[in-house]
C-alpha positions in Angstrom: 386.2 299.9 185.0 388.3 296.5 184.5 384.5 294.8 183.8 383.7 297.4 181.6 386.8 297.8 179.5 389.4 295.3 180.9 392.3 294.4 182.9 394.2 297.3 181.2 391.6 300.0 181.4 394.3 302.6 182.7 395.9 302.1 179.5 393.4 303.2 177.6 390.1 305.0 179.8 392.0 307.9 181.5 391.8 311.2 180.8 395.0 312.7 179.2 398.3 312.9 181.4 396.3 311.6 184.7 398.1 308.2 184.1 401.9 310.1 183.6 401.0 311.7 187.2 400.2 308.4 189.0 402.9 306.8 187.6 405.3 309.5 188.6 404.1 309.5 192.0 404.4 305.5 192.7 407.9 306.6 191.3 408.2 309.0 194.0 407.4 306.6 196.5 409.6 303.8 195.5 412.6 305.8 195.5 411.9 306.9 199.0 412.1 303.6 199.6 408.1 302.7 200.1 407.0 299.6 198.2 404.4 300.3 194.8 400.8 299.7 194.7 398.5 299.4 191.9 398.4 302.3 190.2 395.4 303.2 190.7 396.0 303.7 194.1 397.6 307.1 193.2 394.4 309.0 192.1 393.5 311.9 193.5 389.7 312.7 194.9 389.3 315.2 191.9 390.3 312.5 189.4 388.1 309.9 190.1 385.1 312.6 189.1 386.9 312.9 185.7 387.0 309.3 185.2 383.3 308.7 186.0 382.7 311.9 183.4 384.3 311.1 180.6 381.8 310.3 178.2 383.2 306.9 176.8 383.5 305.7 180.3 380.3 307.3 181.8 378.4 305.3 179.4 379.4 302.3 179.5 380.4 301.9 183.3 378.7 304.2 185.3 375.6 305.6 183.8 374.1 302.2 184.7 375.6 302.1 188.2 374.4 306.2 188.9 372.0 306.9 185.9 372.8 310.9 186.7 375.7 312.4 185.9 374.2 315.1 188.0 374.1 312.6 190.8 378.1 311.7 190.9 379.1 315.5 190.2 377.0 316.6 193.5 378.1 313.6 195.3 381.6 314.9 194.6 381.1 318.4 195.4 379.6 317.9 198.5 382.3 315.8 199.8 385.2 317.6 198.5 385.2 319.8 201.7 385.1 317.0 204.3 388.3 315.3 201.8 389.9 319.1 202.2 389.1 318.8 205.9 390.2 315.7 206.6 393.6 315.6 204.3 394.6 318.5 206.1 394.2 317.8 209.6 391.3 319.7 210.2 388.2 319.1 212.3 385.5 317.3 210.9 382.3 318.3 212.3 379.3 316.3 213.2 377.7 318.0 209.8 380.9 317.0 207.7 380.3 313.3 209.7 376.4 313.6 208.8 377.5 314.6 205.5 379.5 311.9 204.7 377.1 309.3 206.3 374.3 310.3 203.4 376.7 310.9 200.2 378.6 307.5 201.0 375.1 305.7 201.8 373.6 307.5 198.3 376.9 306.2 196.4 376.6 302.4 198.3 373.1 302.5 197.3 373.3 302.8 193.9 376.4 300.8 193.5 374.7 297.6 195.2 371.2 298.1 193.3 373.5 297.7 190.1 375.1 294.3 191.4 371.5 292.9 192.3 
């Protein structure tokens, strides 16, 4: 995103409110005391899939990284389940583990044929 638009894509590439939540949470943590991170940092699984959608984005940054939009969006859904899994302290299975070998490999794959 920061090749494609800038150092300041956040300002201007997110969808609406997603930036107001991130920022509230770092605020959240620093007042518990915690140091910040990049903002960024504070995304949530679902809103990196609305990033990579979002027309203006999808074509400029990621349509020539994934060519499908199809591709991300099942990507995504198949992993959402092994995120729930995980995030809640849940058993991952050896199918969630062989899940997430292939979608990660499919998403590393395309991501390192685009930086060739």
């Amino acid at each position: 995103m920061e090749e494609a638009f800038g150092e300041h894509w956040i300002k201007r590439q997110l969808p609406k409110g997603m930036r107001d939540r991130w920022e509230e949470k770092r605020k959240a943590e620093m007042d518990a005391g915690r140091p910040g991170r990049p903002l960024v940092e504070y995304a949530d699984f679902s809103d990196y899939r609305m990033i990579i959608e979002r027309n203006d984005n999808w074509k400029t940054a990621f349509k020539p990284v994934f060519r499908r939009p199809e591709d991300v969006r099942e990507s995504f859904q198949r992993l959402n389940p092994v995120r729930i899994a995980t995030m809640h302290s849940r058993i991952v299975t050896l199918d969630d583990e062989l899940l997430l070998m292939v979608e990660t490999r499919r998403v590393l794959k395309a991501i390192q044929l685009k930086s060739r």
